[in-house]
C-alpha positions, -999 to 999 in steps of 0.1 A, spaced: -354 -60 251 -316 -68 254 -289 -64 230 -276 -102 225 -239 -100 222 -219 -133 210 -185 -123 211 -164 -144 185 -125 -152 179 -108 -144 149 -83 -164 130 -57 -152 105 -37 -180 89 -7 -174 68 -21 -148 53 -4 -118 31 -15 -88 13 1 -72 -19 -11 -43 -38 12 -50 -66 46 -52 -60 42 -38 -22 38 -64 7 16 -48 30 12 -81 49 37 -111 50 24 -144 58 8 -133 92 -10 -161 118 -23 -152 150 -56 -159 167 -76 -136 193 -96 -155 213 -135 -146 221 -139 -119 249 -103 -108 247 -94 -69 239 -63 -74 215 -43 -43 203 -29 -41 168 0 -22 173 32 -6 154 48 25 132 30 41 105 31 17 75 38 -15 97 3 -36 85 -16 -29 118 -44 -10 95 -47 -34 64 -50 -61 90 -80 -47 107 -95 -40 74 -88 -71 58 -111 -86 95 -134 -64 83 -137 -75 47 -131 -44 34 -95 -60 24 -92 -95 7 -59 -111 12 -41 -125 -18 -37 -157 3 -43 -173 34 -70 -181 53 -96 -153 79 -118 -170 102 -147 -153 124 -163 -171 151 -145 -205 134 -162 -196 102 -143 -190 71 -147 -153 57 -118 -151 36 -136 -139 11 -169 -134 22 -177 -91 12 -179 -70 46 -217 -70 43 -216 -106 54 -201 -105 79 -204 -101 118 -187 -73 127 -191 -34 133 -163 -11 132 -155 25 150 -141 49 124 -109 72 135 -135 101 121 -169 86 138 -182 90 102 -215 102 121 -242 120 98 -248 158 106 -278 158 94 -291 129 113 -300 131 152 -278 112 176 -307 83 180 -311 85 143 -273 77 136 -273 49 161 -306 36 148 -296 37 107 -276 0 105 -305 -15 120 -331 3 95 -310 -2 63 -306 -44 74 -348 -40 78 -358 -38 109 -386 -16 119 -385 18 127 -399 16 164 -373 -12 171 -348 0 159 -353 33 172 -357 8 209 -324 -9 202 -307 26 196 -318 39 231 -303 9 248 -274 13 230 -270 49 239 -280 41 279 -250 12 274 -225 43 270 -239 67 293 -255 87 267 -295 84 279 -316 110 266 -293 124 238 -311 107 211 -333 140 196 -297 157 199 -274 166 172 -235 153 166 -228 190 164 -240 195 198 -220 170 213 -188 173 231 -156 148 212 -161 122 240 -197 123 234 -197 118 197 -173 89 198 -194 73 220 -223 73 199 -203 56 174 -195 35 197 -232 29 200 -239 26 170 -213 -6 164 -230 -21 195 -264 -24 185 -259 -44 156 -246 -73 183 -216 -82 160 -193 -112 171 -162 -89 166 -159 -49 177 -130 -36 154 -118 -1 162 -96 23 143 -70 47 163 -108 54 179 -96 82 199 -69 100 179 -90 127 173 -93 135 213 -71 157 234 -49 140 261 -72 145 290 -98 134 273 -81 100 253 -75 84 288 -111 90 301 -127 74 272 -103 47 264 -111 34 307 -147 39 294 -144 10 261 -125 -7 283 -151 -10 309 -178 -15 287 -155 -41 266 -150 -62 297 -185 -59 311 -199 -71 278 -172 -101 271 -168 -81 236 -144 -96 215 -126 -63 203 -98 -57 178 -82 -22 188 -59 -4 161 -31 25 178 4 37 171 3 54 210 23 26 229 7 43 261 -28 36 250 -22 1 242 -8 -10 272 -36 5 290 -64 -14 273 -50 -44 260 -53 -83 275 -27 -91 245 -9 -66 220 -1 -73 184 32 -51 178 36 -52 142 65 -40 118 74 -40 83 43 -64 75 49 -90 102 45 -96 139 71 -85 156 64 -96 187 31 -107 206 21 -110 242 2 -96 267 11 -53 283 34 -71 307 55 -95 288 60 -68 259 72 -42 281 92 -62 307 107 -89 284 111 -75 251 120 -100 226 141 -76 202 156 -39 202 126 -28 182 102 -40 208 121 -24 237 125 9 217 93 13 208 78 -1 241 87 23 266 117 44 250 141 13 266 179 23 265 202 -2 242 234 -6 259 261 -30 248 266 -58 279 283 -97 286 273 -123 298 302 -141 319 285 -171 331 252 -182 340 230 -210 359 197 -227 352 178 -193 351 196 -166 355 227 -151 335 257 -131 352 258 -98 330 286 -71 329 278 -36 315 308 -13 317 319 -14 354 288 -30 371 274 -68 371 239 -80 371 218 -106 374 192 -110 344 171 -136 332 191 -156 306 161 -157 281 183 -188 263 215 -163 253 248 -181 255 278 -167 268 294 -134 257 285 -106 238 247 -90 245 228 -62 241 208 -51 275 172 -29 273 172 -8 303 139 10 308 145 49 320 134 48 352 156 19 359 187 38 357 195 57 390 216 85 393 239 100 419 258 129 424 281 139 450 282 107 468 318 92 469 303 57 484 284 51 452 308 30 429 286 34 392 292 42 360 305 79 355 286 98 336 272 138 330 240 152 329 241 170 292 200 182 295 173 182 326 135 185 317 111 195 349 74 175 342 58 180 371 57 148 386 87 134 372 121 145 356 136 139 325 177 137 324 198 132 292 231 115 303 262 112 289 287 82 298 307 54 283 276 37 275 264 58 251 239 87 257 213 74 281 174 87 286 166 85 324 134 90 342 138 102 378 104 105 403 130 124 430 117 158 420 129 171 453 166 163 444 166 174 407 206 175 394 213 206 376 225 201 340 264 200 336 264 176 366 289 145 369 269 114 384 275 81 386 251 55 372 237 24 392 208 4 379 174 -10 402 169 -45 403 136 -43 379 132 -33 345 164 -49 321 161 -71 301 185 -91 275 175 -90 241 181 -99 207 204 -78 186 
């Protein structure tokens, strides 16, 4: 036996939530297609959560249109339809052994006991969890226990995987091992998963496209690359990658390419469209360079205000006529002491015009 998985898109068409007077979702469209791993992401209270729910069906919108696997479930109840979801909590039963807990959807829908009992040990073998099935939750490490409720979503072959901050309850370590496990088993299953986060980190990590959502639209959608290297406003760079906002001009520009002054230094950026003049520039922190001490550097002046060590990298606060600027410098070995006067240059990768 085999599970039979039939990964399916999902369609949201101009749809919006209120609960009263409150707009938790505003005339949101989007479609993820089948086998894709798409990431829901934004701030507390941005929709991200409602929207997964409302796939779900434990959410109706007040209008607008759901599709699943190009049927219409807009409001179809959650018991029809053909999805599982991974709780933020596991929701696993104490009482219940691990096989037990993986086998109980497929007992309550009627199958038998011995198959379902079947299906939940090829479940648990498909995340590394043969042999655990007479075990406990309690007796289980985090890791483990998500991954039985991971299991447990498997089984019951759903078109759509939905998953809710699944690994929020995990230390650091420990979140980046098992998000490269659902990952792996996402891709070598051609799931079609819908992945809820507020950790930026974690989405880009897992993601073939990202949702970022705020104030109960789409702010912005793409996949890990295009969000983080071509932000489309200062939200998305600021909340993608803590991007510095710094006020710029462009001067002139050709058929791709726009000439941009900031302060005392010129670029080259891509002109994403902007006319001449005013901008706003997102400069990621590792793309601002410092130097002290070296007269043959003509940059930006500037002084170092606060130096963080973090091992592998270190983190410089920076004050200059730009505004105060959050740099990210791998040159452990030449760490500037705090109180230092540097000038600022900027690498050739990682800026970006935006929006204002």
């Amino acid at each position: 036996m085999s599970l039979h998985l039939k990964p399916g898109s999902v369609v949201f068409e101009n749809v919006t939530k209120k609960y009263g007077a409150v707009t938790a979702i505003n005339d949101v469209s989007f479609t993820i297609e089948p086998g894709n791993l798409v990431t829901l992401l934004g701030p507390s209270g941005c929709g991200k959560t409602t929207t997964l729910r409302m796939i779900a069906g434990l959410e109706h919108p007040t209008s607008g249109r759901i599709l699943i696997g190009g049927k219409d479930v807009t409001n179809l109840p959650a018991t029809d339809r053909d999805v599982s979801m991974v709780f933020q909590s596991y929701a696993l039963f104490p009482h219940m052994t691990v096989g037990e807990n993986v086998a109980y959807g497929l007992s309550v829908s009627g199958l038998s006991k011995k198959e379902a009992a079947e299906r939940a040990k090829e479940g648990l073998s498909l995340v590394g969890l043969e042999g655990y099935e007479t075990r406990l939750p309690s007796e289980l490490s985090g890791g483990q226990q998500q991954r039985v409720a991971v299991a447990r979503a498997l089984v019951l072959e759903p078109e759509v995987l939905l998953l809710d901050e699944p690994l929020s309850n995990l230390d650091a370590k420990l979140r980046r091992k098992v998000r490269e496990e659902i990952r792996d088993l996402q891709q070598k299953l051609g799931l079609t998963a819908v992945y809820v986060t507020h950790d930026q980190e974690e989405a880009l990590a897992v993601s073939d496209r990202i949702i970022v959502m705020n104030r109960s639209v789409i702010a912005q959608e793409g996949t890990p690359r295009e969000l983080y290297e071509t932000p489309a406003s200062s939200f998305i760079a600021d909340f993608i990658g803590d991007a510095n906002l710094v006020e710029g001009e462009i001067l002139d520009q050709d058929d791709t390419n726009a000439n941009v002054r900031i302060d005392t230094l010129q670029c080259k950026l891509p002109h994403r469209g902007f006319s001449n003049g005013p901008t706003k520039v997102a400069i990621r922190p590792d793309s601002i360079l410092l130097e002290q001490n070296n007269p043959e550097i003509n940059g930006i002046k500037g002084n170092v205000t606060h130096a963080s060590y973090l091992g592998n990298q270190i983190h410089y606060s920076v004050d200059s006529s730009l505004g105060e600027l959050f740099v990210v410098d791998y040159r452990i070995d030449n760490a500037i002491a705090a109180g230092s006067d540097i000038s600022i240059t900027f690498a050739t990768k990682g800026m970006s015009l935006i929006a204002s």
